[in-house]
Every structure is written in structure tokens, then in C-alpha cells.
N, C-alpha and C positions, 0 to 999 in steps of 0.2 A: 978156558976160553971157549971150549967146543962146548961146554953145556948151557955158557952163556946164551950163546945164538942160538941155540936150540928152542931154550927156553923163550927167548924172542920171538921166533918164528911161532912157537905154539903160541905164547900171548897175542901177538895179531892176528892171528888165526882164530883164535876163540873169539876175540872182540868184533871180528868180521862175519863171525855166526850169530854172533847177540844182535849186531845194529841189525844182520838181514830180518832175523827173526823176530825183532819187537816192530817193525815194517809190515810185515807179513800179519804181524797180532793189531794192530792199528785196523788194516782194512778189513781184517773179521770181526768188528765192531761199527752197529750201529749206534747212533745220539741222536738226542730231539727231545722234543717237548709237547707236550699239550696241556689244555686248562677242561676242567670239569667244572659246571656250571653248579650242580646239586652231588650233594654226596651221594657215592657210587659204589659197591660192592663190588671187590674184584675179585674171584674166589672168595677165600672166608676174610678179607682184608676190608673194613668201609676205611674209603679211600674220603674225607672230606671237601669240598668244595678246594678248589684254588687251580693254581699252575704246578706241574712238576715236568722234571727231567726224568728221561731213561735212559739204559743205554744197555743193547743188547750184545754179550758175548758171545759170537761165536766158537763151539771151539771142534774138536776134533773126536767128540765121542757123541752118543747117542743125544745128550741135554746140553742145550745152550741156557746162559743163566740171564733172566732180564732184570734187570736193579730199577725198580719206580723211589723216585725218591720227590718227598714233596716237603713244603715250610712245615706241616704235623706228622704227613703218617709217611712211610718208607718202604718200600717189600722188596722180597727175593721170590722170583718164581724161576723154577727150572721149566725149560721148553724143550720140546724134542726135536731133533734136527732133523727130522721127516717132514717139519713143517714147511722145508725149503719149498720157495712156490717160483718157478721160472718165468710168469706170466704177470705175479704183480709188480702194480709199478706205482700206484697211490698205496699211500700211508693213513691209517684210518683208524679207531676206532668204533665199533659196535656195538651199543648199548640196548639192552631190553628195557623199556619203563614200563609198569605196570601202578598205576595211583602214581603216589609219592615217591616209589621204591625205583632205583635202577640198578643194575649189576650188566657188567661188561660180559661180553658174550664170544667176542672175536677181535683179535689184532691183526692188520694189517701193515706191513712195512715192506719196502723193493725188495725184491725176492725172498720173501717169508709173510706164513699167513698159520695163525693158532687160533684155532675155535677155544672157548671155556663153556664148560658147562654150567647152568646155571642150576641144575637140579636143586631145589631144598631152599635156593636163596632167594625167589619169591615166591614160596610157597605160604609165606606169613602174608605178603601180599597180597593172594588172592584169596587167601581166608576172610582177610579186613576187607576185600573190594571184589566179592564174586562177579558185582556188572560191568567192571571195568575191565577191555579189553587191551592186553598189552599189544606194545606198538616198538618199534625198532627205531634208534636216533643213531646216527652219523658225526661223529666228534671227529674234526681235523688233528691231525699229529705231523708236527714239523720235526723236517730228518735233517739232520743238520753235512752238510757236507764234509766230509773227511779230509 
């Protein structure tokens, strides 16, 4: 009978540490969405026109992982949690276009901000379009409340 309650005690006791901590893993996650009007290069990713979801993990080591997931195309990018930014507070995408070509440049979400580098991913573009001067566009990203 003494091992019964024991074992009782330990079982609400672990079930008391799961609910706190899947709590705790809830609010170190961002969601949202936004729509891309032209197909976009995200990294080495062309991300097609439409709408899609994200949702960014945070977790507790150096890379937090973001999940784009759309009606065609899907990715996994790891982020580094240096990106933490205590100053933003808009949600935003950052796209380079140069001609036809666009590739995302920088994520913005409430307290976290990731540049991407775009090296190499319009460098086809300005091959095909040396007079055309690239330009910088602002895509909205809805964060959804937790």
C-alpha cells in the first residue's frame, strides 16, 4: 500500500511538470501568416506565389527552427537565437526585387529580427538586367495571438 501512494504522488507529480512545461513551450512559439504576391526565393527555397503559415520555435539552445509551410512549397530553416531583438515590435518581411526576381532578405517578428543573405540569388538577375536597380518591398506578416 506504501508503494501505491508513492507511486501516486510521483505520477501527479510528473503530470504537474508536463502540463507546466508544454505552457511554458506554447509561449516560446510564434504563428502567422502572410501571402507573397510573385514567387520569392528564400534561401535556396523558391517559395511560389500564394499564402502560407509559420510558426517559429523557440527553444533553449543556440537555433530556433522556423517551419514555412504553404499549399506547394514547405521549408525548415534553423535561426539563431542571437536574433532575439527587444525593440521590435512589427512583424514584417523584407524582400530584395531586382527585374522579375525577388529573395527575401530579413524577418521581422515581436522580439526577433533575422537578416538572410542574399549572395548568389540575384546574381542571375543582374546578369539578365545590369540597368535595373534593385529596390527593397515590405510584405506584412500576421502574428497570431497565442
Amino acid at each position: 500500500m506504501r508503494y501505491l501512494s508513492k507511486a501516486l504522488v510521483v505520477a501527479i507529480g510528473l503530470l504537474a511538470i508536463g502540463g507546466i512545461s508544454s505552457s511554458v513551450r506554447a509561449n516560446d512559439m510564434l504563428v502567422g501568416s502572410f501571402t507573397l504576391n510573385h514567387p520569392t526565393q528564400w534561401n535556396k527555397t523558391m517559395l511560389p506565389a500564394g499564402t502560407y503559415k509559420f510558426k517559429l520555435i523557440r527553444t533553449q539552445t543556440d537555433a530556433n527552427m522556423l517551419v514555412v509551410t504553404g499549399e506547394k512549397q514547405s521549408m525548415d530553416l534553423y535561426v539563431f537565437a542571437q536574433s532575439a531583438c527587444e525593440t521590435c515590435r512589427n512583424a514584417g518581411l523584407t524582400i530584395e526585387v531586382q527585374g522579375d526576381h525577388r529573395a527575401v532578405t530579413a524577418l521581422r517578428l515581436p522580439g526577433f529580427h533575422v537578416d538572410f543573405s542574399v549572395r548568389g540569388s540575384l546574381v542571375d538577375a543582374k546578369a539578365e538586367s545590369d540597368h535595373v536597380t534593385p529596390y527593397s518591398e515590405q510584405i506584412d506578416v500576421r502574428v497570431n495571438p497565442n
